[in-house]
C-alpha positions, 0 to 999 in steps of 0.5 A: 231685846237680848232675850235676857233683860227688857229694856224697855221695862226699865225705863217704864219702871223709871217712869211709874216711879214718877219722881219729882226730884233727881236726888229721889231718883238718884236712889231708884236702881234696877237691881235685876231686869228678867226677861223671860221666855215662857208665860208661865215663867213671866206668871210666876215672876215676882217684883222684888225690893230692897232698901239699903242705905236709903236706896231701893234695888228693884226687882223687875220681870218682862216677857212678850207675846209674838205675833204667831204665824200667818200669810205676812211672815211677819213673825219670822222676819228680823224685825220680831214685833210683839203682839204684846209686852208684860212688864212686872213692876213697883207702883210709884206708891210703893216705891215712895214708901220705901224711899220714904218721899211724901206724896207731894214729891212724885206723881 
């Protein structure tokens, strides 16, 4: 994580897309990954789309939750876990939709 876009988002997005075959996929982008840092940013957030030339650009936000203080250190450590993780995405519907692929070609 580098505090300004969640890697991690992308390649759920990738995933949640479920399709089938490169060439759909080859049109699937990731216009703008947001990471942000408060919830009330992340509640706020919107996941975006546009279609151009037969591709889509997405718009896609994330934000975690760290664990807060207490006896392990564990939120201050170099490591960082999350005790949760958001990711605002497209449904695979959705994006068939715009990519106009029929249902039989993603899952």
């Amino acid at each position: 994580r580098d505090g300004k876009t969640a890697p991690w988002c992308a390649v759920a997005q990738d995933y949640i897309a479920g399709l089938k075959h490169r060439n759909d996929s080859a049109r699937l982008h990731i216009a703008h990954n947001a990471y942000t840092t408060t919830d009330s940013n992340f509640e706020h957030s919107r996941v975006k789309y546009l279609t151009r030339s037969d591709e889509l650009y997405l718009n896609i936000s994330a934000h975690d939750a760290p664990y807060g203080t207490g006896p392990t250190g564990i939120a201050t450590s170099c490591l960082r876990p999350s005790l949760e993780v958001g990711c605002k995405l497209a449904s695979a519907d959705r994006i068939a939709e715009q990519l106009r692929v029929p249902s039989s070609s993603y899952t």
